[in-house]
LOVO-835280 format. One record per atom (N, C-alpha, C): atom name; x, y, z; chain; residue in one letter; residue number from 0. Coordinates in nm, 3 decimals, m for minus. Layout:
// residues N
  atomo        X        Y        Z  cadena  residuo  num
     CA        X        Y        Z       A        A  NUM
...
This chain:
// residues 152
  atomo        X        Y        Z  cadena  residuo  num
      N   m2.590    4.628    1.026       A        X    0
     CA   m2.655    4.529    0.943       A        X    0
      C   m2.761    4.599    0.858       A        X    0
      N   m2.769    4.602    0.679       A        X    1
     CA   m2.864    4.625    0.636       A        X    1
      C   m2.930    4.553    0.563       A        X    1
      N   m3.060    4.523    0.675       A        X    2
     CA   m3.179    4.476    0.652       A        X    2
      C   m3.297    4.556    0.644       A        X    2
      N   m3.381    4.534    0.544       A        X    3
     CA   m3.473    4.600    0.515       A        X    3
      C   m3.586    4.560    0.470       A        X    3
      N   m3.730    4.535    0.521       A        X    4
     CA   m3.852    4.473    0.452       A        X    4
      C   m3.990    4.508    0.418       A        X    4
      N   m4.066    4.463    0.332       A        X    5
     CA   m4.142    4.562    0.266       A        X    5
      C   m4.284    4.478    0.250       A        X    5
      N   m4.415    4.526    0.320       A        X    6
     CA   m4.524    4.443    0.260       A        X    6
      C   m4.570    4.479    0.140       A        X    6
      N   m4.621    4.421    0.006       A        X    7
     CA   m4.634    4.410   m0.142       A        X    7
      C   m4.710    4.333   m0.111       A        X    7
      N   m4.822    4.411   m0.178       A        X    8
     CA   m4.959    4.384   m0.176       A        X    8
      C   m4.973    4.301   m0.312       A        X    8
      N   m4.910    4.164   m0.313       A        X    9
     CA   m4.956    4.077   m0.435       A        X    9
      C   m4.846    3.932   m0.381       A        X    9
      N   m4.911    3.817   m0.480       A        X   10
     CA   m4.906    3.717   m0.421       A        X   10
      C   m4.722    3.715   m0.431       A        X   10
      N   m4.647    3.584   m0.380       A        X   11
     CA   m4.534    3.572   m0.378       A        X   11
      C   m4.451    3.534   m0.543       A        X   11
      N   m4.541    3.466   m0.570       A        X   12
     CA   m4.554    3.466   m0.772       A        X   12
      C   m4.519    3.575   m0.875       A        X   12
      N   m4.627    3.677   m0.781       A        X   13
     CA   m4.598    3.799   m0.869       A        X   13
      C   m4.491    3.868   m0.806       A        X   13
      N   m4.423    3.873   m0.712       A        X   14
     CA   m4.305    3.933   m0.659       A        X   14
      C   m4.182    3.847   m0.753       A        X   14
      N   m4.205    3.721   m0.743       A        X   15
     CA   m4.041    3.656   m0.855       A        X   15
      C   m4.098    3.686   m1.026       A        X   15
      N   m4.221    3.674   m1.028       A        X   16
     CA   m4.205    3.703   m1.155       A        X   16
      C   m4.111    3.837   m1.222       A        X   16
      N   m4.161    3.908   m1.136       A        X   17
     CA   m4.076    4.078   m1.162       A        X   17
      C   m3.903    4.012   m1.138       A        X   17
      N   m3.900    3.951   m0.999       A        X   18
     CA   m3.747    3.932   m0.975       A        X   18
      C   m3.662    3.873   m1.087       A        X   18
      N   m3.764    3.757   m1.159       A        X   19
     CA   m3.724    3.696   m1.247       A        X   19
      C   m3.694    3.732   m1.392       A        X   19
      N   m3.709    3.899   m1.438       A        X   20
     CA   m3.728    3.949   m1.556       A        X   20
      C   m3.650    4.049   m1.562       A        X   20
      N   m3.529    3.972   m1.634       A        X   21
     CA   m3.347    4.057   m1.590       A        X   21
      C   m3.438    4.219   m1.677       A        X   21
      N   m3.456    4.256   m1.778       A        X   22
     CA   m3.497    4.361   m1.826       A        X   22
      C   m3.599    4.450   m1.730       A        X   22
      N   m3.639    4.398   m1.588       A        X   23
     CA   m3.717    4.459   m1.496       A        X   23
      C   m3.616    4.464   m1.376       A        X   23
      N   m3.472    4.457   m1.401       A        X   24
     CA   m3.397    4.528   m1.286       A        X   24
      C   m3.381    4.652   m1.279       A        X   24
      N   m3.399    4.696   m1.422       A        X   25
     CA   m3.353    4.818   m1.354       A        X   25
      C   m3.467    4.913   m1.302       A        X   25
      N   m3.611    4.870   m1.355       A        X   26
     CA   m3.727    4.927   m1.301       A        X   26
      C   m3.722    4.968   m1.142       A        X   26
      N   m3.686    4.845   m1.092       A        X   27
     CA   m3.708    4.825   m0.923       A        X   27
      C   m3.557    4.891   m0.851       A        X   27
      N   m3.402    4.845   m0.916       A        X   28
     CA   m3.289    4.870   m0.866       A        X   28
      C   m3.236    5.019   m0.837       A        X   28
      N   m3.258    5.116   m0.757       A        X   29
     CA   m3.252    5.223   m0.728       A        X   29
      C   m3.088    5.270   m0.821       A        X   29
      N   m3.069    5.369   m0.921       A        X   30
     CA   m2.986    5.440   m0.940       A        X   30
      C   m2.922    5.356   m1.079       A        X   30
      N   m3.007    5.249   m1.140       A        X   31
     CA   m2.950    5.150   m1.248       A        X   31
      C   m3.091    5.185   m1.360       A        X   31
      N   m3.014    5.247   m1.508       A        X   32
     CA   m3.082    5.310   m1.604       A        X   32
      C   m3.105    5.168   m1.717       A        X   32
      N   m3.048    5.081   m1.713       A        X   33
     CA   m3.103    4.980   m1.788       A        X   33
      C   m3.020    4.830   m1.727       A        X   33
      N   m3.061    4.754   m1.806       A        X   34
     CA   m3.009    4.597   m1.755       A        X   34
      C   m3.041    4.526   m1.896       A        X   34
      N   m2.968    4.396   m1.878       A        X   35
     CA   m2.960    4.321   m1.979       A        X   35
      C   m2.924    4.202   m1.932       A        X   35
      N   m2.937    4.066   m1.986       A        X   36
     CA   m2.845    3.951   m1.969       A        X   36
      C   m2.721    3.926   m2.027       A        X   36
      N   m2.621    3.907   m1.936       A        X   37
     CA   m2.544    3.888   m1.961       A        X   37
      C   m2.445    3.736   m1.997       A        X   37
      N   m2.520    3.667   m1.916       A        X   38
     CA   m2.481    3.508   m1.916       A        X   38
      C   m2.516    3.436   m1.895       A        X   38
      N   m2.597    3.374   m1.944       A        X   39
     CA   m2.739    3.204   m1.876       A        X   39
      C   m2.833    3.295   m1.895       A        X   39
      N   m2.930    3.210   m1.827       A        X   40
     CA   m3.116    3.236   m1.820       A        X   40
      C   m3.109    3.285   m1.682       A        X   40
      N   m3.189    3.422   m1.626       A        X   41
     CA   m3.181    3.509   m1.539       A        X   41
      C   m3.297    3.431   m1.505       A        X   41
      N   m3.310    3.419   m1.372       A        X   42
     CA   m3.198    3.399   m1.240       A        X   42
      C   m3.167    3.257   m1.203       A        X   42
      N   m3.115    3.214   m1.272       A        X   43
     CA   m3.023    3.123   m1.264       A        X   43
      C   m2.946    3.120   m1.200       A        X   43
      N   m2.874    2.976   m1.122       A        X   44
     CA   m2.723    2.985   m1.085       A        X   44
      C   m2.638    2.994   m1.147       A        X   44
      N   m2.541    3.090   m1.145       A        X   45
     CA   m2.433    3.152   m1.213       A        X   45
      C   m2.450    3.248   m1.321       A        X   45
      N   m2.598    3.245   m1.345       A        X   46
     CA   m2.653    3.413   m1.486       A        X   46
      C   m2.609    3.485   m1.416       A        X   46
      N   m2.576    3.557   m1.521       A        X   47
     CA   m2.519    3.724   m1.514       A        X   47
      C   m2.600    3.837   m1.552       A        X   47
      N   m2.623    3.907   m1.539       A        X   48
     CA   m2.684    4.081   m1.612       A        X   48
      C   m2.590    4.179   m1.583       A        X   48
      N   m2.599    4.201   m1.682       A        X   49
     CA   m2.497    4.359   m1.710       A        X   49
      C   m2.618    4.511   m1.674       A        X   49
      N   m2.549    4.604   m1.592       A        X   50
     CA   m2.655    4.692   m1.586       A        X   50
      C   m2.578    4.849   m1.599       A        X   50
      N   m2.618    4.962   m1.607       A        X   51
     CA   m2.581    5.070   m1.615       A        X   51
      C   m2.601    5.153   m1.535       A        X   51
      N   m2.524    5.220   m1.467       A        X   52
     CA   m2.616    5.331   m1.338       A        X   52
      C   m2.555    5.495   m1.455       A        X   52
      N   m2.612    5.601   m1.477       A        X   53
     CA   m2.566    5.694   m1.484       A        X   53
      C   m2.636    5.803   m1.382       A        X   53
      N   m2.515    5.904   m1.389       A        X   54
     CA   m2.494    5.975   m1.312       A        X   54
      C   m2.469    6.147   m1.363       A        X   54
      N   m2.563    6.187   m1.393       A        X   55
     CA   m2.544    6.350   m1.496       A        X   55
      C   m2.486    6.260   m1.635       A        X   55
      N   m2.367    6.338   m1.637       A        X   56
     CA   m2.288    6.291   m1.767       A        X   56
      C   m2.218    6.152   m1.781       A        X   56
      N   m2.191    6.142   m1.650       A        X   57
     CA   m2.082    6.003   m1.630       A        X   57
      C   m2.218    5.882   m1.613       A        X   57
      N   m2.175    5.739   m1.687       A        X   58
     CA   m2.198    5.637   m1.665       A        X   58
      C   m2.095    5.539   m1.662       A        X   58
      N   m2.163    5.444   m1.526       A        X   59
     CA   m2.089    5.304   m1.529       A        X   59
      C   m2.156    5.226   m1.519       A        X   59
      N   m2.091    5.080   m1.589       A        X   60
     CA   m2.171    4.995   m1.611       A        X   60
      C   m2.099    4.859   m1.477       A        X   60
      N   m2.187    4.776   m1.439       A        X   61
     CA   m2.139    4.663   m1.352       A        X   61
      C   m2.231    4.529   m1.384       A        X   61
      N   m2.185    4.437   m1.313       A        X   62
     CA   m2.218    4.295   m1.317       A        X   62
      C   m2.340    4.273   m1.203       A        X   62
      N   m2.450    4.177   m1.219       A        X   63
     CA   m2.487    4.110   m1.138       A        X   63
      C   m2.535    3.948   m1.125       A        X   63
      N   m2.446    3.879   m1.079       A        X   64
     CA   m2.418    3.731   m1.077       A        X   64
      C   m2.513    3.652   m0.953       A        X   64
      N   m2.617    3.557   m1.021       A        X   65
     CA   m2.721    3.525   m0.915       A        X   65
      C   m2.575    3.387   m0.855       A        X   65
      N   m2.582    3.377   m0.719       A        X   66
     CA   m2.454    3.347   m0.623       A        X   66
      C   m2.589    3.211   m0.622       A        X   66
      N   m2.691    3.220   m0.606       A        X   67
     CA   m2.793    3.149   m0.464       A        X   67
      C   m2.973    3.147   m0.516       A        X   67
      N   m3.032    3.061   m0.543       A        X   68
     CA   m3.150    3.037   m0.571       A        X   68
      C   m3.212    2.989   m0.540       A        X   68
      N   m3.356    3.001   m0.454       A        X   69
     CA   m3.435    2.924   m0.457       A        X   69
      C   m3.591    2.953   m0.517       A        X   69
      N   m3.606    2.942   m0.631       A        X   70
     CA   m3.737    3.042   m0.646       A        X   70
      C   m3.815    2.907   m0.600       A        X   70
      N   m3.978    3.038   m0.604       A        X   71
     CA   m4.006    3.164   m0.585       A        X   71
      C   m3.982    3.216   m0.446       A        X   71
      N   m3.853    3.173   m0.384       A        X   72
     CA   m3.836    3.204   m0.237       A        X   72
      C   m3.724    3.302   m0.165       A        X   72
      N   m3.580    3.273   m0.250       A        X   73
     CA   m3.514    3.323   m0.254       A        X   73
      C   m3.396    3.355   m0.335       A        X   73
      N   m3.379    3.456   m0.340       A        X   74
     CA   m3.218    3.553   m0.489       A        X   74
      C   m3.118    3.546   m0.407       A        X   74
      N   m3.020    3.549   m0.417       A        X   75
     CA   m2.882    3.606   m0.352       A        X   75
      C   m2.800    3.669   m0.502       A        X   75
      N   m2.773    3.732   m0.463       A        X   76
     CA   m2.693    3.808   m0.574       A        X   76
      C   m2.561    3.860   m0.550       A        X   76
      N   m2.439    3.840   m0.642       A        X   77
     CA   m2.300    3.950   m0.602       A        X   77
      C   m2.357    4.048   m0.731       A        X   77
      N   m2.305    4.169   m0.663       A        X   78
     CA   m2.377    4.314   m0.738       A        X   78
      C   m2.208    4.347   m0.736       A        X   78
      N   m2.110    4.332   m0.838       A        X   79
     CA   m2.009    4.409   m0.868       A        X   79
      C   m2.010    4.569   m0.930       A        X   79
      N   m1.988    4.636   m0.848       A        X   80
     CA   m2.020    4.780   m0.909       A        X   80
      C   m1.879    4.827   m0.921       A        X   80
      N   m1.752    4.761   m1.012       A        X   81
     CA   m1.666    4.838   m1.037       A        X   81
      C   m1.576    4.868   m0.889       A        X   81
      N   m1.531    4.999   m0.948       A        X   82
     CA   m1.429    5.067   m0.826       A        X   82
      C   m1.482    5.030   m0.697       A        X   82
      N   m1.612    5.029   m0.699       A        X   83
     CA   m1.686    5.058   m0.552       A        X   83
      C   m1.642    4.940   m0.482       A        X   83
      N   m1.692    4.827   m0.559       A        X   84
     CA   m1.641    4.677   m0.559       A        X   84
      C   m1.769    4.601   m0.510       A        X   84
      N   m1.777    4.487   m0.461       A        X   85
     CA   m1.880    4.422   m0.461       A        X   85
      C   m1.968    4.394   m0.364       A        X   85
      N   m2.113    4.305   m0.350       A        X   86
     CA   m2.173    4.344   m0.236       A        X   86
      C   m2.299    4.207   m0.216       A        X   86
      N   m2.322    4.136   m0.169       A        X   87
     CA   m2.429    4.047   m0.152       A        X   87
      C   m2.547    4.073   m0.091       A        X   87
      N   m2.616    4.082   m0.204       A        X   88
     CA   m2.796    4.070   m0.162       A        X   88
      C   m2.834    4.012   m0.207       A        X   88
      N   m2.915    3.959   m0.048       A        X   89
     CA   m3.005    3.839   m0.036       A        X   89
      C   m3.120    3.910   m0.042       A        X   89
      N   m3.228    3.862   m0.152       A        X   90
     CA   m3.370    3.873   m0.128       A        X   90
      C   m3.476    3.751   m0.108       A        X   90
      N   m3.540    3.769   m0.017       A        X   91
     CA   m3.634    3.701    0.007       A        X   91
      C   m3.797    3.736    0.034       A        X   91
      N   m3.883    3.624   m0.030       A        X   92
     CA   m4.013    3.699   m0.049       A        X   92
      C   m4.088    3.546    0.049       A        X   92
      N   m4.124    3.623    0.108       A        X   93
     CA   m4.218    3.483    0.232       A        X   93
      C   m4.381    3.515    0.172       A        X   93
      N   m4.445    3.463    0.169       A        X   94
     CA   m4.596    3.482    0.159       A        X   94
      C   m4.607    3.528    0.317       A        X   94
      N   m4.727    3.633    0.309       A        X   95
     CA   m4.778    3.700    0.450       A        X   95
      C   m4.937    3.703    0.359       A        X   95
      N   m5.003    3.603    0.412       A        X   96
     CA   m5.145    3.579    0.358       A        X   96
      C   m5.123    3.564    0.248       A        X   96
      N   m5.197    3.687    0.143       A        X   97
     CA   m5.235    3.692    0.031       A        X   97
      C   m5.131    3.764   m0.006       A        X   97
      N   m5.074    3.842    0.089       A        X   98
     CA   m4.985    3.925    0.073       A        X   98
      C   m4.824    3.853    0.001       A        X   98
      N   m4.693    3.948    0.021       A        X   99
     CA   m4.607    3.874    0.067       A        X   99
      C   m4.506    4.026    0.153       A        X   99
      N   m4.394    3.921    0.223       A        X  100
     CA   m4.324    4.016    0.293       A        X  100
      C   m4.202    3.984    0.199       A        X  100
      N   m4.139    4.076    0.173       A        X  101
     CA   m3.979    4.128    0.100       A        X  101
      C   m3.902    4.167    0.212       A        X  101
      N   m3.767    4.050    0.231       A        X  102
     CA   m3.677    4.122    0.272       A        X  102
      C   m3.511    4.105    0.282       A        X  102
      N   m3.482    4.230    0.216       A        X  103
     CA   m3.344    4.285    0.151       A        X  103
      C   m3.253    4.263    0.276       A        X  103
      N   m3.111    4.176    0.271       A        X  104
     CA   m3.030    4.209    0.332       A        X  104
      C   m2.933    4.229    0.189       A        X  104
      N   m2.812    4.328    0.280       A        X  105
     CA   m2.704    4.364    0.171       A        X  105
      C   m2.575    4.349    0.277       A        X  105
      N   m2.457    4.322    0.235       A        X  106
     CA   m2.297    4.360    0.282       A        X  106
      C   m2.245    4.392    0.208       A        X  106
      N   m2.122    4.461    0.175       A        X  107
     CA   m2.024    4.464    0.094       A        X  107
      C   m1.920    4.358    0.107       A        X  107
      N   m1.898    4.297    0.030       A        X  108
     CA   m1.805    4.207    0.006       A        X  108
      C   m1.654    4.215    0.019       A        X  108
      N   m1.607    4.292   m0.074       A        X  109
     CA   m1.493    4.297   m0.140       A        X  109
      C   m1.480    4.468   m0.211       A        X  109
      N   m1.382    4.541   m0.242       A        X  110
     CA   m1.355    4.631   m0.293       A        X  110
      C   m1.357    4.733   m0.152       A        X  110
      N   m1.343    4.869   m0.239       A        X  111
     CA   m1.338    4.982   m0.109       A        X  111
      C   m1.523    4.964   m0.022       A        X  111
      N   m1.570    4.914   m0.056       A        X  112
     CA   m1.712    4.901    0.025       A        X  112
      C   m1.699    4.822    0.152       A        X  112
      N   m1.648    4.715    0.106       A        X  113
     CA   m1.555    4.577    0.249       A        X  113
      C   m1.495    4.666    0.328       A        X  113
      N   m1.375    4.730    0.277       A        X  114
     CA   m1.322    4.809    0.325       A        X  114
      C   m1.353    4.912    0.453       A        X  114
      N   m1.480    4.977    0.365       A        X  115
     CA   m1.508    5.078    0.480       A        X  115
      C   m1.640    5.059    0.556       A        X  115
      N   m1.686    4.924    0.543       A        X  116
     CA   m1.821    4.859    0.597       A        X  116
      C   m1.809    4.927    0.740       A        X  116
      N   m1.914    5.049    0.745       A        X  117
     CA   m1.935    5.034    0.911       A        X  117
      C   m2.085    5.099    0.902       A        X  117
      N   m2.148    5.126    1.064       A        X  118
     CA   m2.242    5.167    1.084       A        X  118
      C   m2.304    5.298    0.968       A        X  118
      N   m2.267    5.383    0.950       A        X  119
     CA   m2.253    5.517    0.872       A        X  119
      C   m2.290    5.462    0.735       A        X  119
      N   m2.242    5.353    0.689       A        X  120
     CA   m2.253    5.270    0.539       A        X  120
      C   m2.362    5.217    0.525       A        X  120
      N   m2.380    5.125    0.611       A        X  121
     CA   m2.555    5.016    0.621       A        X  121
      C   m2.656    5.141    0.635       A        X  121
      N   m2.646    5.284    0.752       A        X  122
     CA   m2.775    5.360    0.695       A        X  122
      C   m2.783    5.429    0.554       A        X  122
      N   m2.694    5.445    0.497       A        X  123
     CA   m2.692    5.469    0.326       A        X  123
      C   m2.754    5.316    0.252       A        X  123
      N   m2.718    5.236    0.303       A        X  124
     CA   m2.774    5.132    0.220       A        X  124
      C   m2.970    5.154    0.287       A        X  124
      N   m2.944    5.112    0.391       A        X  125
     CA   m3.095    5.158    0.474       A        X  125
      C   m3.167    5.233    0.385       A        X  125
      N   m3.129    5.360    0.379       A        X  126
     CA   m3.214    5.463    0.280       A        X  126
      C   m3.238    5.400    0.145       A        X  126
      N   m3.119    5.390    0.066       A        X  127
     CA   m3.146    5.300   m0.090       A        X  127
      C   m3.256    5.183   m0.071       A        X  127
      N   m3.213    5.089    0.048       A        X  128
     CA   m3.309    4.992    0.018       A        X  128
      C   m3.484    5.023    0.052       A        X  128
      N   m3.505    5.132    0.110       A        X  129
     CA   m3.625    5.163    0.133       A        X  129
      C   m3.693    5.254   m0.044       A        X  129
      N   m3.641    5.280   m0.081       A        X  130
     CA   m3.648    5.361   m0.233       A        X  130
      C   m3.632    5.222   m0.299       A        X  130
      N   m3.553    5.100   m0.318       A        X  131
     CA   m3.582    5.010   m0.379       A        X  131
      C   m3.674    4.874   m0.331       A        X  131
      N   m3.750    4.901   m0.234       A        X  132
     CA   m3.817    4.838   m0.175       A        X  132
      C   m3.961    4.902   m0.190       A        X  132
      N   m4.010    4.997   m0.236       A        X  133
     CA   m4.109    5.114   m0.260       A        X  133
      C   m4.144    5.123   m0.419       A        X  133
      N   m3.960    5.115   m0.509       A        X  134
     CA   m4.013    5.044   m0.667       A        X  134
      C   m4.033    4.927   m0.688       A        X  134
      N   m4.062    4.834   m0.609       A        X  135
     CA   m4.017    4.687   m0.620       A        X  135
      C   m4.194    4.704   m0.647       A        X  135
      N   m4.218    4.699   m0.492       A        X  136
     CA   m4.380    4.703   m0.496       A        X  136
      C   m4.472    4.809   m0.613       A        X  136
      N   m4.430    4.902   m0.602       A        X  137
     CA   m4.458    4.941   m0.678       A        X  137
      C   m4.470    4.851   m0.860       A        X  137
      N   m4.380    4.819   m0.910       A        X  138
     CA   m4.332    4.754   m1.084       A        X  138
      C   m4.445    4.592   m1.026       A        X  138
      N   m4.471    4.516   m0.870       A        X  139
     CA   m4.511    4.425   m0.866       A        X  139
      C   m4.620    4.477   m0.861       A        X  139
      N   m4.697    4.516   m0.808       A        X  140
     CA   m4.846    4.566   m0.744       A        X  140
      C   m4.893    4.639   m0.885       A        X  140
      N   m4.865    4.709   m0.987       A        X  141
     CA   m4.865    4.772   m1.117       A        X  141
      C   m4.867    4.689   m1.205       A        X  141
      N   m4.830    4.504   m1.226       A        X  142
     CA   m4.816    4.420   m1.302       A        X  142
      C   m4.895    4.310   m1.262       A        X  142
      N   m4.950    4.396   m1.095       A        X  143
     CA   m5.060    4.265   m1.082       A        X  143
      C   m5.158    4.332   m1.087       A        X  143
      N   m5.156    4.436   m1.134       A        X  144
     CA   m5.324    4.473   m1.101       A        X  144
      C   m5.369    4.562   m0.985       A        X  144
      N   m5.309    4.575   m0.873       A        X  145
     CA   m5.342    4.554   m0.715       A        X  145
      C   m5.277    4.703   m0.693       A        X  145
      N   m5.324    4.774   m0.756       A        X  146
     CA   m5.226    4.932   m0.704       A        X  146
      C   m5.311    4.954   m0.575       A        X  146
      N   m5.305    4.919   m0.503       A        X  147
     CA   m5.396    4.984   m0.396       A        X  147
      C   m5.297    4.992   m0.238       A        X  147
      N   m5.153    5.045   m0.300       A        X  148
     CA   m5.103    5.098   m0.177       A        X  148
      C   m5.066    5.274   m0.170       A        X  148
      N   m5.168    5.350   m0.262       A        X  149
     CA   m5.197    5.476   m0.226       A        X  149
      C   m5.145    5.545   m0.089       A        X  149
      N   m5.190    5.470    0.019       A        X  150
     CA   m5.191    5.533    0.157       A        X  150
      C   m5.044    5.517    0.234       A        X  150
      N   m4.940    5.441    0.140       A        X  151
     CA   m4.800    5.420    0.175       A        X  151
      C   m4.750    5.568    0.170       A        X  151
């Protein structure tokens, strides 16, 4: 199972605001060089964003379709990445005080990822989501003002 969660030192507001600003996916989304909208008003049910991951020379581009909404509480997203194939993450941001807590679950859905879903896979996701759980706070805590997680 990869689950993963993150305290972000700013209110739960300023965590969807970022979630909510398709041109700030790719800030936070580990290994994705730009984003765009692709269909509706982001994050909407059923918007789309188109995003790009490159890789040295090679780039690919994939889909991400909000599945599930509840702001400012919770995203669900299908993340189609092509060949790889597809994958559902749920994010959720709880208020913890002043604070809030972030936390990422992911599966693979469909494509060779479904496929080869096992233990060995979720700690690769594990690692990614800790690197996108580190820019998250980071692009939020930087847009609120509140850089004061230095000691992370």
């Amino acid at each position: 199972m990869a689950v993963r969660h993150r305290l972000i030192h700013a209110a739960p507001h300023e965590v969807w605001h970022v979630l909510a600003d398709a041109s700030r996916y790719a800030d936070w989304v580990v290994g994705t060089s730009e984003s765009h909208e692709a269909r509706g008003t982001w994050p909407e049910l059923d918007s789309a964003l188109e995003y790009t991951v490159r890789i040295g020379p090679w780039q690919v581009s994939g889909t991400t379709v909000v599945r599930r909404v509840d702001a400012p509480r919770e995203l669900e997203l299908e993340v189609d990445s092509g060949p790889v194939g597809t994958a559902r993450v749920a994010i959720e941001v709880r208020s913890w005080g002043e604070e809030s807590l972030v936390i990422v679950d992911e599966h693979p859905l469909r494509g060779i990822g479904g496929l080869l879903h096992n233990a060995a896979l979720d700690a690769l996701i594990q690692l990614r989501h800790r690197d996108m759980l580190k820019r998250l706070a980071d692009v939020v805590e930087e847009s609120a003002g509140t850089d004061d997680h230095a000691w992370i």
